[in-house]
N, C-alpha and C positions, 0 to 999 in steps of 0.2 A: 502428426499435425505440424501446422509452419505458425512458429514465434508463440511457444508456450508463455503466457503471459504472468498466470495463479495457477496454484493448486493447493486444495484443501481438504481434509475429511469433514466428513459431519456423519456421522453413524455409523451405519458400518461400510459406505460407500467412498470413493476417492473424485476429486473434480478436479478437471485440468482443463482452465480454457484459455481455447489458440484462438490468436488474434486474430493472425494472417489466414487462418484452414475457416475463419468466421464458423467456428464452433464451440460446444462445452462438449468437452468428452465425458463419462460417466465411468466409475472402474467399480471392481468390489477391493476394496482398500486392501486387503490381507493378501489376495493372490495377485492383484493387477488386470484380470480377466476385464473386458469389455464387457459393459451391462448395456450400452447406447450413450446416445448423444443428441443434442439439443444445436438447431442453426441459428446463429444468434450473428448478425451483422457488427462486424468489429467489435467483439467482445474486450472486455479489458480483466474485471475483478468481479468477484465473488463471497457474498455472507449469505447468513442461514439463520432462520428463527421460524417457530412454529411451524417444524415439517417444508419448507419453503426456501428456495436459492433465490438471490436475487443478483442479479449479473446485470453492471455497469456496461455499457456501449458506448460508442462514438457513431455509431447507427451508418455513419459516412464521413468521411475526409474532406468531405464542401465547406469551405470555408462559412458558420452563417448556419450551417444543420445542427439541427438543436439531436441532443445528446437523450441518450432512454435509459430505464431500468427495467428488466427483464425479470418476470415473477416465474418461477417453475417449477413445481409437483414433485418433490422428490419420490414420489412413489411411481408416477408414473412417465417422466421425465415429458410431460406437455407445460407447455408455456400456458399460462393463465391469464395471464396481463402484460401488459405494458403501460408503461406511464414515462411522459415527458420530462425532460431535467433542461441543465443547464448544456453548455456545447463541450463539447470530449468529455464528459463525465467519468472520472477515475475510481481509486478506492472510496469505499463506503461501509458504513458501520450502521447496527442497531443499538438503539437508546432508548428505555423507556417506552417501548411500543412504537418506536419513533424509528425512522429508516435516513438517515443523512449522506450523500452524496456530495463528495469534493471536486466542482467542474474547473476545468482547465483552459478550454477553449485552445488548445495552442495549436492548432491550424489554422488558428480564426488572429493569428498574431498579426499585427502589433496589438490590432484588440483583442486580450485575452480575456477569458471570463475572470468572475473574480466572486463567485458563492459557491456557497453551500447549500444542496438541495433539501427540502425537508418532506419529507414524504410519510402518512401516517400510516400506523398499520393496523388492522389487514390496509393491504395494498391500494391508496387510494390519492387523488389529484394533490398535487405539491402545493405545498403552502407558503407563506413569506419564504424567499431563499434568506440564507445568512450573509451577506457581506464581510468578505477578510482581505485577499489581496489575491492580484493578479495569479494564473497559470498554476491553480493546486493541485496538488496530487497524492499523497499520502494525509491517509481519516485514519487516526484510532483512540480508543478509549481507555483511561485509565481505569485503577480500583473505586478512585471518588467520582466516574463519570464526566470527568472532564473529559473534553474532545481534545487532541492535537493535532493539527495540521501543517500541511509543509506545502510556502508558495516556492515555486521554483524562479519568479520572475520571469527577469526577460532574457537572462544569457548576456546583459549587457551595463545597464546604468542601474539597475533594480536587481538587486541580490536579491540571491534565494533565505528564506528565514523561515522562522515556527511558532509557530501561534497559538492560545490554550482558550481553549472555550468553555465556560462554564454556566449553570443555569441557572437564570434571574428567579429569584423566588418570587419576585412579585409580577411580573410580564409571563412566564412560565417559559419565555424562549432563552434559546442556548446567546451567549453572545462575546465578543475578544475582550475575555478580562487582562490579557497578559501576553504583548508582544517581547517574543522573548530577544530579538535583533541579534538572534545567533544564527550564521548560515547552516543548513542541514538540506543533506540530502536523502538519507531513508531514517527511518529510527525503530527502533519496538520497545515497548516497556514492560518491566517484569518489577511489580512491587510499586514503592516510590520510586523508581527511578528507568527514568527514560534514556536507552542507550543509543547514543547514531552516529553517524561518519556525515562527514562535508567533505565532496572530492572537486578542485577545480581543475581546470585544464586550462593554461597558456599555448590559445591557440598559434602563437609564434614562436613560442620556442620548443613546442611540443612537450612541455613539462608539466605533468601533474602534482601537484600538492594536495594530499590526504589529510583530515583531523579527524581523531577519534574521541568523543567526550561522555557524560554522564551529567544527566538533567534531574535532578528534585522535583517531582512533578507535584507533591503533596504543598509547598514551597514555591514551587515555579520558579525555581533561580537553578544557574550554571552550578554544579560541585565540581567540574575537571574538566578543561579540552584537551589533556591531554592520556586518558585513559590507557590505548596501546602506545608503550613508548617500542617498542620493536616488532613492528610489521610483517619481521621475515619474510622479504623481497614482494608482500603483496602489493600490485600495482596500481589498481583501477580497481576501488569498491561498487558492486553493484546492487548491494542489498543487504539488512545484516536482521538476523535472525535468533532472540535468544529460545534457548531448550525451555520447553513446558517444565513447571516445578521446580527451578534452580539448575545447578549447572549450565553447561556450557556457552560459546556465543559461538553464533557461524556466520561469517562473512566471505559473500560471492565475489568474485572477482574475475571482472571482465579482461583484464590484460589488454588488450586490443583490439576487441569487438569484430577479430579478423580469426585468430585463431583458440585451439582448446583453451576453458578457463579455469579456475581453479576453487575449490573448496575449502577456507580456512576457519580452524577452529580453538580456541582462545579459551582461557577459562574464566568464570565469573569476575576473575583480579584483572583480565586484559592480557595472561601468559601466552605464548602461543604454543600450542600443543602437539597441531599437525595440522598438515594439509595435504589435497590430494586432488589429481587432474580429474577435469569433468569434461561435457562436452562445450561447444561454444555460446558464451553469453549467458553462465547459468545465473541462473536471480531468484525462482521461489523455491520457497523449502516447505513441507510437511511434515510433522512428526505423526507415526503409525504407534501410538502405547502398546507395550508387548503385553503377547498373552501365555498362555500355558502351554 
């Protein structure tokens, strides 16, 4: 398929969905075998609860087309639903019976969206969005349930930053307790603490500058931007990924979105351990738990 965007397990099945191929592929997770696939119009991301996939869209690249989420059967790979969101709708997460969508809009620039969708489940009409900021795209939850999310901004006067949502006891909705005014561009969290990289790019002089840091998420305050002090020659982060149950960190790297990229891997302290060529543009990762 063209422009693997996620891929996930949930059971004993593997999910990989192409952007560009506007499909979800289906695998059996251990062999890699083909089970089917599911056509879904500019698919992006993928979560699972109650037997159920639910796959973010951009439905269309018209600047103004409002963005969907895709309900699907994992047993029998039929679509069930559909329901309305905000425009480019990206990662998404479940909460509390709750299904949250982070829209982007960034085809729809300079107007970009700037909520979070709130969707109940079972699968049913969106309720108040959350207001955060411009052009989002990375949703995840911690251990206490707080949300994090990451606005990318505009590429211009409005830096990208991360933002912690937490839920009002007395309103019962999620809301920005704590802008954190740190740039980020992917993160994942393992425990208290939220790991990510910020990479910019000086489009004049063609120079990237990388941060690698470590977030307090129980706290919400910075502990380190400077986590990897030695990179070993990684050049353009495109995602980073800590190992299920401790260990490792893995961080993709795009190099230059022209040719192979590469796979590095770090250990819990930010060491770098190894790395190793992939093919071009690699960014998601799944862990398969071994068996007997």
């Amino acid at each position: 398929g063209d422009v693997g965007n996620d891929i996930q397990i949930y059971g004993s099945k593997l999910y990989a969905v192409l952007n560009g191929s506007n499909k979800l592929e289906v695998m059996d997770a251990a062999t890699t075998k083909r089970l089917g696939q599911v056509e879904i119009p500019s698919p992006r991301y993928i979560s699972f609860a109650g037997g159920k996939a639910y796959v973010s869209a951009f439905v269309a690249t018209t600047p103004g087309v409002q963005g969907a989420v895709y309900e699907i059967d994992t047993a029998t790979f039929a679509i069930t639903k559909k329901i309305e969101v905000g425009l480019q709708p990206e990662m998404l997460a479940v909460v509390n019976n709750t299904l949250y969508v982070a829209n982007s809009g960034g085809y729809n620039a300079p107007t970009y969206d700037k909520t979070i969708s709130v969707l109940p489940l079972p699968l049913g009409e969106a309720r108040t969005p959350i207001i955060v900021n411009i052009n989002l795209e990375m949703l995840r939850v911690d251990q206490y349930k707080q949300i994090w999310v990451t606005s990318r901004g505009n590429y211009a006067d409005v830096p990208a930053n991360l933002y912690c949502l937490a839920l009002n006891s007395q309103s019962g909705q999620y809301e920005v307790v704590k802008d954190m005014q740190l740039p980020c561009s992917h993160f994942d969290i393992r425990g208290d603490s939220l790991f990510y990289y910020h990479s910019v790019t000086d489009y004049k002089t063609k120079k990237t500058t990388n941060a690698f840091g470590v977030v307090d998420v129980k706290n919400r305050k910075l502990l380190t931007d400077t986590f990897i002090t030695d990179p070993a020659g990684l050049r353009l982060p495109y995602n980073i990924v800590l190992q299920p149950n401790g260990g490792n960190i893995y961080i993709a790297d795009a190099t230059d979105f022209q040719s192979s990229g590469f796979l590095y891997c770090f250990s819990a302290k930010g060491v770098h351990k190894w790395h190793v060529q992939t093919g071009d543009i690699p960014y998601a990762i799944a862990f398969l738990p071994k068996t007997k």
